[in-house]
C-alpha positions in Angstrom: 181.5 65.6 80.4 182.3 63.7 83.8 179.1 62.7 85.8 178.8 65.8 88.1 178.4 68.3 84.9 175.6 66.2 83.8 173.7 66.2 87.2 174.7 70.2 87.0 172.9 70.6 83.7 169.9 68.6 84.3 169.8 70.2 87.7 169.5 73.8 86.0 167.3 72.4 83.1 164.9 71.4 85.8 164.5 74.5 87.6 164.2 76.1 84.4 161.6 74.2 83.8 160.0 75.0 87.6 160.9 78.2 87.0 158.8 78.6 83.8 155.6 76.7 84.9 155.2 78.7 88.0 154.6 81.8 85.5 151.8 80.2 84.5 148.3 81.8 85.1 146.5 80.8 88.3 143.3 78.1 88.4 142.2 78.8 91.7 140.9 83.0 91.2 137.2 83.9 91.8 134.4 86.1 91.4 131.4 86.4 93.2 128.8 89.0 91.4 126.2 90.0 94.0 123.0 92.1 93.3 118.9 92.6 93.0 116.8 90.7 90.5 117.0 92.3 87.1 120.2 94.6 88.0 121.9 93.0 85.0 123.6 90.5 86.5 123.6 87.8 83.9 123.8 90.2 81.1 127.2 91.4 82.2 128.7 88.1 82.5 127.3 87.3 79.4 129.2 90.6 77.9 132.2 89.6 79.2 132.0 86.5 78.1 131.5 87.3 74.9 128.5 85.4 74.2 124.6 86.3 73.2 123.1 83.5 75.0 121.7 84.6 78.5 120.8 81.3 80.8 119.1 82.5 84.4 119.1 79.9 86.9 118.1 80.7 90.6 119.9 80.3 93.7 123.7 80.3 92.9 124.8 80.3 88.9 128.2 78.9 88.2 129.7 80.5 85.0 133.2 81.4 84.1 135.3 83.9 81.9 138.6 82.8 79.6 141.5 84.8 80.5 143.9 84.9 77.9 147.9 85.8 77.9 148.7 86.8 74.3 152.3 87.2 75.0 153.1 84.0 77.2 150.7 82.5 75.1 148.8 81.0 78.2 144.9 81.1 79.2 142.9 79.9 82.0 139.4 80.2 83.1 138.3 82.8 86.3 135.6 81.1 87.9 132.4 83.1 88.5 129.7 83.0 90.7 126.0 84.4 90.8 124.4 85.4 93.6 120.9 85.0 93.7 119.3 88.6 93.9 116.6 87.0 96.5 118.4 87.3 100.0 117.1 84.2 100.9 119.0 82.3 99.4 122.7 83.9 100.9 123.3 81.1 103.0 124.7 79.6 99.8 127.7 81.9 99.6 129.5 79.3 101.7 129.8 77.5 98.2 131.1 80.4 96.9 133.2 82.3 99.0 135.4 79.9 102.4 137.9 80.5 104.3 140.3 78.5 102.2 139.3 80.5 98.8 139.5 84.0 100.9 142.4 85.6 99.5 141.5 84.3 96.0 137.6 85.9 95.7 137.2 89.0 94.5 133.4 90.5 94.9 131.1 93.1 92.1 128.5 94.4 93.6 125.9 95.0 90.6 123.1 97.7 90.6 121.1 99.4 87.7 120.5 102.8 86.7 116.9 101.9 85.5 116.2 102.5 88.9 118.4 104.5 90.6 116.5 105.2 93.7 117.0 101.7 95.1 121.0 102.4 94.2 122.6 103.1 97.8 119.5 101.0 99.4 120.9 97.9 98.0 124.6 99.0 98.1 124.3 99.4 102.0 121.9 95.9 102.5 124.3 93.6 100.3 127.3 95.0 101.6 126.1 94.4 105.3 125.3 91.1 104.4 128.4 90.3 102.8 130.6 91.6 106.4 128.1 89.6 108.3 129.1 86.5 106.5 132.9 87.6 106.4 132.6 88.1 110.3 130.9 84.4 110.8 134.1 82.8 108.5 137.1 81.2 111.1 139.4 83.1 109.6 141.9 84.2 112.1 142.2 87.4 113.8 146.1 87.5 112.2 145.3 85.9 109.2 142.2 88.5 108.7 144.3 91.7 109.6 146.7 90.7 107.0 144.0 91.0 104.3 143.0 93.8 105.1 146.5 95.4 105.4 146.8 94.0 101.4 143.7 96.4 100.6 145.8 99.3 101.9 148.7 98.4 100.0 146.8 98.6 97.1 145.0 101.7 97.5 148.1 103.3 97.9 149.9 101.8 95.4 148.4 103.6 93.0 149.0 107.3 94.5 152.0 106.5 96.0 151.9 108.7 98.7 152.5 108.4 102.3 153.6 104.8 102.1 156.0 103.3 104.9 156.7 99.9 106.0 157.4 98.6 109.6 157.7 94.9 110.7 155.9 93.5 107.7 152.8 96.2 107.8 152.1 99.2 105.8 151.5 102.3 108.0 149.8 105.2 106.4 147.5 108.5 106.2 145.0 107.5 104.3 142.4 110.8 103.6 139.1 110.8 104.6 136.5 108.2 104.5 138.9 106.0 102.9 138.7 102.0 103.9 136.4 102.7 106.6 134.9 99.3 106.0 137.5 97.6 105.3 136.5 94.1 104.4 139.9 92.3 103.4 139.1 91.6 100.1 138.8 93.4 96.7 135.6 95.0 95.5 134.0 96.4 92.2 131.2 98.4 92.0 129.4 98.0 88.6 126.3 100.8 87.8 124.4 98.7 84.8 122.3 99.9 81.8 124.0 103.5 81.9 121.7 103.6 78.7 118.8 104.7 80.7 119.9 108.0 81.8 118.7 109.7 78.6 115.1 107.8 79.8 115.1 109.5 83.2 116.1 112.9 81.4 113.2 112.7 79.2 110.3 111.0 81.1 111.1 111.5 84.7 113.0 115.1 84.4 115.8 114.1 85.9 118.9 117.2 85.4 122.5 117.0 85.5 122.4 118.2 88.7 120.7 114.7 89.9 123.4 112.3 87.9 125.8 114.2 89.9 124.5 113.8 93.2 124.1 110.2 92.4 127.2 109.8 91.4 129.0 111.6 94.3 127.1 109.1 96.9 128.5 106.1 94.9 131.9 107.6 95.0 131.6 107.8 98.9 130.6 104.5 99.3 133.2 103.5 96.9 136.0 105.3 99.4 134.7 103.1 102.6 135.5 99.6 100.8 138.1 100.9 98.5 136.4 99.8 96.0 136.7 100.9 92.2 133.7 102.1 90.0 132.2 101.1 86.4 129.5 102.8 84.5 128.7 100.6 81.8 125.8 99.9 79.4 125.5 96.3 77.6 123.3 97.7 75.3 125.5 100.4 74.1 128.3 98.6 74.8 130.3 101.2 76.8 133.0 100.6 79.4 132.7 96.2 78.9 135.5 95.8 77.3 137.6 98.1 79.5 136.0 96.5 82.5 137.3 92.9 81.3 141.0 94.3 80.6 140.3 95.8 84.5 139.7 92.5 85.9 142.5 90.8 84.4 144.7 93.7 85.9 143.4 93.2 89.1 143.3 89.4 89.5 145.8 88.4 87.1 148.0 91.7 87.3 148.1 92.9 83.7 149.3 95.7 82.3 146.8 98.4 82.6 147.5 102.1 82.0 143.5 103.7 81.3 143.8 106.2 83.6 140.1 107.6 85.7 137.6 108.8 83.5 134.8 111.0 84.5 133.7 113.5 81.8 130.9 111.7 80.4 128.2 110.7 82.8 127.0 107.3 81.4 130.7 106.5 81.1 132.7 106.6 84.8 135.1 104.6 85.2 137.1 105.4 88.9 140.0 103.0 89.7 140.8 102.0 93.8 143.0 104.1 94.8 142.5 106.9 92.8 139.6 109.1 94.5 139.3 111.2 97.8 136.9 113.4 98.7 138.4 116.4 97.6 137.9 115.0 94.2 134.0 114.1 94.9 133.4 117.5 96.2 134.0 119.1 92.4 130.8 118.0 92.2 129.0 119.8 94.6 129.6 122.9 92.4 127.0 121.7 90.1 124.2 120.8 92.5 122.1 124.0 92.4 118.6 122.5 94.0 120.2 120.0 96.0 122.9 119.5 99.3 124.9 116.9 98.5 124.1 115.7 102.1 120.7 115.7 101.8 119.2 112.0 102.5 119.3 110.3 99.1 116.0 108.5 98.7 114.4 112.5 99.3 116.4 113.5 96.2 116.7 110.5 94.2 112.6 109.9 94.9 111.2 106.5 93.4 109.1 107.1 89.9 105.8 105.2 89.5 106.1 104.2 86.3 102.8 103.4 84.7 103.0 100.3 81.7 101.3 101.4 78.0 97.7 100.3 78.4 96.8 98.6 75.2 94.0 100.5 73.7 90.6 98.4 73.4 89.3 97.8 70.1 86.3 100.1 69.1 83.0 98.2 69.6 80.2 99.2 67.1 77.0 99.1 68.9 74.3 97.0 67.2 71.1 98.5 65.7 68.1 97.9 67.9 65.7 97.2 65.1 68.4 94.4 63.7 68.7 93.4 67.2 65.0 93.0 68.1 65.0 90.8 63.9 67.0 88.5 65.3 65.3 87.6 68.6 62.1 87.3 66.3 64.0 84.8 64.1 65.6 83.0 67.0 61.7 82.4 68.5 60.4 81.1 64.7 63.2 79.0 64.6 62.7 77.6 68.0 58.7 77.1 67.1 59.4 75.6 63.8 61.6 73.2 65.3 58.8 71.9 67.8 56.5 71.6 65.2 58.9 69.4 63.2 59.5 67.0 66.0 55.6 67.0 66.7 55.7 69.1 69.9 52.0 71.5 69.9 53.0 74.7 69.9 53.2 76.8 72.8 51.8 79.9 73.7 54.3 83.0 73.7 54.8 85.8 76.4 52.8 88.2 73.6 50.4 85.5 71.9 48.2 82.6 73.2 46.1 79.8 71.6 43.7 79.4 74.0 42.5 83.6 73.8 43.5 86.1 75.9 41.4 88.2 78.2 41.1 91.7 78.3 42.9 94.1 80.0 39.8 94.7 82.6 39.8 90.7 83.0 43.3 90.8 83.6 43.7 93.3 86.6 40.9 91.5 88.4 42.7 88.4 87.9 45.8 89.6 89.2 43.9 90.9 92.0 42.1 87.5 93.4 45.4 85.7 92.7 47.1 88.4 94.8 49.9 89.3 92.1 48.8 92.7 91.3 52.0 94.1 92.4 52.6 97.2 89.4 56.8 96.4 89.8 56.5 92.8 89.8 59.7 91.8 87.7 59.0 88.6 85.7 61.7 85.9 86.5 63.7 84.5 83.9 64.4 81.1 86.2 61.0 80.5 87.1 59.7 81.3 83.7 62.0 79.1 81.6 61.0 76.2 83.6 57.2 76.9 83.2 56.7 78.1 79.9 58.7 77.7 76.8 62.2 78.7 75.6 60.9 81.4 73.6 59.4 83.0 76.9 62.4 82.9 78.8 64.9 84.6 76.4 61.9 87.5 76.0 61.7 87.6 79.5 65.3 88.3 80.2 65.2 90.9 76.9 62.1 93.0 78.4 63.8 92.9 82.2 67.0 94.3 80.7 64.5 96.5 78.5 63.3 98.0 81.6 65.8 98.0 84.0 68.6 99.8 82.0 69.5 102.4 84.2 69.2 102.1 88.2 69.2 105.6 89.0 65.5 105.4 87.6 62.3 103.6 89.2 61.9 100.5 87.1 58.9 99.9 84.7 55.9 99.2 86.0 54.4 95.9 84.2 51.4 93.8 84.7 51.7 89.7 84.6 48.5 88.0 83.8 46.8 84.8 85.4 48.2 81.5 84.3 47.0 80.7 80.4 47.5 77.5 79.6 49.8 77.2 82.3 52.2 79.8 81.3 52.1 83.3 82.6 52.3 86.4 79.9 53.7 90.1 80.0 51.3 92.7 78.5 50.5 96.6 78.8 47.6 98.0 79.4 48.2 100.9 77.4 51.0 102.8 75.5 51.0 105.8 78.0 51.7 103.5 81.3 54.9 103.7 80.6 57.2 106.4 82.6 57.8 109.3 80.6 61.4 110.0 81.8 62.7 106.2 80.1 64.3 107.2 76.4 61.9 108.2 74.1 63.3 105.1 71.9 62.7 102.3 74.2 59.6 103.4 74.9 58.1 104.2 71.4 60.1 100.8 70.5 57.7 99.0 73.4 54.8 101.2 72.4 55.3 99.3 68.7 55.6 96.0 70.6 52.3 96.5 72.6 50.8 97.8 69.7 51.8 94.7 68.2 50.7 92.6 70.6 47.0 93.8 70.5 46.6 93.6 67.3 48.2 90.0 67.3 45.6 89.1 70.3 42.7 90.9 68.7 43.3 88.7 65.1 44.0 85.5 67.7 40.9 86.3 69.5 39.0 86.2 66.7 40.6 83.4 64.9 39.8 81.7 68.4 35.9 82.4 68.5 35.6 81.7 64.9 37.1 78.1 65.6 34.9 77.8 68.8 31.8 79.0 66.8 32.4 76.3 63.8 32.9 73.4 66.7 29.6 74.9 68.3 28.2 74.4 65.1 29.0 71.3 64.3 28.5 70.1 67.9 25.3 71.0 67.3 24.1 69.7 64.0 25.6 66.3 65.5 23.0 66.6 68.6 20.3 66.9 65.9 21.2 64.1 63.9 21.6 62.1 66.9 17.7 63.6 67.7 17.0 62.4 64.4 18.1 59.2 64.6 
């Protein structure tokens, strides 16, 4: 083999080898997914992953998706970005989507059919956006024009029809309302959790008629950016898988034959190129309440959806008299531990050492101190830091006691002069109190004052007994003393 043949055959060995590399899968193709908070952003790349694990972050999420060829036995990786659903935060599409990576980025604009009434709302704001930020790229005019001529080319390439060429450019009719926005790049429109159109049917009424008319306004949209359309539903897993095998026809141009599907309404898959209005207008035969130009937050209205209140658990009101026990105890308990520690004991609001006058004594007490007021409401405050513990818990129970309901004049009660420098709260007699309070707090309070008098009476007595004994004594002392 003389020396030429052998530069020949490594020559063609070389560009066989070129050749055979430059079929490999690209590096350098993109995805920017761009939608609200809680469209199902994450989930869906998480689907197409193939992965469980859901990771949110805020701002802009890096992710990606293996792409694999089965028959060249090659793979690479699309690299996918996460737009923030906050639009505060779209000055960081410049990380995403540049001049340079233009013609490489393909966008999804993601929206939910949880709520549907925001649908076209956020279709319209994001896509403004996004042709605000296109506009501010320096892409040039020529270099620009040229991308947008590509959109054509595809649109038409899968009808066929009406397709020339002339000087580099494709000329063409397209129909109505098609590529009206033409933004010079590729676009997906992805309606998520499909899943939640037998909710709307059940809880919110929603009809046919309604998924139709929602549908048909997508579809429009879907004609102005040539974009293509995908109902799916993560939960149910419908139209993922064909969405992934979609991509990798569109970015990586696999073979993909799934031609338009439309019969089932949780299910719609439409491919660029494929629709016109005279196909969206088959539609309008089954809107019977609704004009399929009607404004579409009037018809798709939003529904106040009110969250399961958690039912309270069932309080079982207390017993009075066991209520009424336990105050009692609470006061021995408190006296018993101030006799322990070698405090005297104290009088209580119903029962004082030192005697206690009658009721006749009482009023004209009250009225030389000037306190005679018949709705004077004891005070728990001043009380407690007067008198005992015991008097200021009774205090608060009686006030309660006879202030129960406001619609009703409050109990008239009578305070007397200090004893033993604590003031008390008595009744002059069981028929002072108002007749239209319950009959069972007041025969409860007639028990109480009934109580009380015969407490003072026996005290009263105990008291002049004692007094009498110390007389008494005091005086057979003075005697002896005479005697002495």
């Amino acid at each position: 083999m003389t020396t030429q043949e052998e530069e020949n055959l490594w020559n063609s060995m070389l560009i066989s080898l070129k050749e055979k590399g430059g079929t490999r899968l690209p590096t350098n193709k993109s995805m920017i997914i761009i939608g609200d908070k809680e469209s199902g952003k994450t989930t869906l790349v998480a689907k197409l992953q193939g992965i469980d694990d859901l990771t949110k972050g805020i701002g802009l999420e890096y992710a990606y998706i293996d792409i694999r060829d089965e028959y060249k036995e090659d793979h690479t990786k699309l690299n996918v970005w996460v737009q923030d659903g906050n639009p505060k935060y779209s000055f960081l599409l410049k990380f995403a989507l540049s001049e340079k990576n233009f013609k490489n980025t393909s966008i999804m604009f993601v929206v939910s059919m949880k709520t549907p009434w925001n649908i076209m709302d956020q279709l319209e704001s994001w896509a403004t956006l996004l042709q605000d930020y296109i506009d501010s790229l320096p892409i040039p005019s020529e270099e620009l024009l040229e991308y947008r001529q590509k959109c054509i080319k595809k649109w038409n390439e899968y009808t066929e029809e009406n397709i020339g060429e002339k000087n580099g450019l494709w000329e063409h009719a397209l129909g109505e309302g098609v590529l009206t926005r033409n933004l010079g790049i590729d676009v997906i429109i992805v309606v998520t959790m499909t899943d939640y159109i037998s909710i709307l049917e059940k809880e919110n009424d929603f009809k046919d008629e309604h998924f139709d008319y929602i549908q048909q306004s997508i579809r429009k949209f879907c004609l102005q950016y040539g974009a293509s359309l995908f109902y799916t539903s993560a939960k149910e897993d419908k139209n993922c898988d064909l969405l992934y095998k979609f991509l990798t026809h569109k970015i990586y141009n696999f073979p993909f034959k799934t031609p338009a599907l439309i019969v089932e309404k949780d299910a719609v898959f439409i491919p660029s190129g494929w629709d016109s209005m005279k196909k969206i207008s088959i539609l309008y035969d089954n809107l019977q309440t609704i004009r399929h130009d009607e404004f579409y937050n009037s018809v798709i209205s939003k529904v106040i959806t009110r969250k399961a209140l958690t039912k309270d658990h069932e309080v079982q009101a207390e017993d009075e008299q066991i209520f009424l026990n336990k105050q009692l105890g609470l006061l021995n308990q408190s006296a018993g531990q101030q006799s322990a520690i070698g405090i005297p004991r104290q009088d209580s609001v119903m029962r004082s050492l030192t005697g206690v006058s009658k009721p006749g004594e009482r009023r004209m007490s009250l009225t030389s101190q000037g306190q005679g007021s018949p709705t004077k409401k004891i005070d728990p405050v001043k009380s407690n830091n007067t008198a005992t513990p015991g008097e200021g818990v009774l205090a608060n129970f009686f006030n309660s006691l006879l202030h129960k309901k406001s619609n009703q004049s409050p109990i008239p009660t009578k305070t007397t002069g200090e004893l033993s420098g604590s003031k008390s709260l008595s009744f002059d007699h069981p028929t002072d109190y108002p007749t239209e309070y319950p009959t069972d707090a007041a025969a409860e309070l007639d028990k109480l004052a009934k109580k009380s008098l015969n407490i003072t009476s026996s005290t009263l007595n105990e008291t002049n007994n004692v007094r009498g004994e110390k007389s008494n004594s005091t005086s057979l002392m003075d005697q002896s003393s005479s005697d002495c």
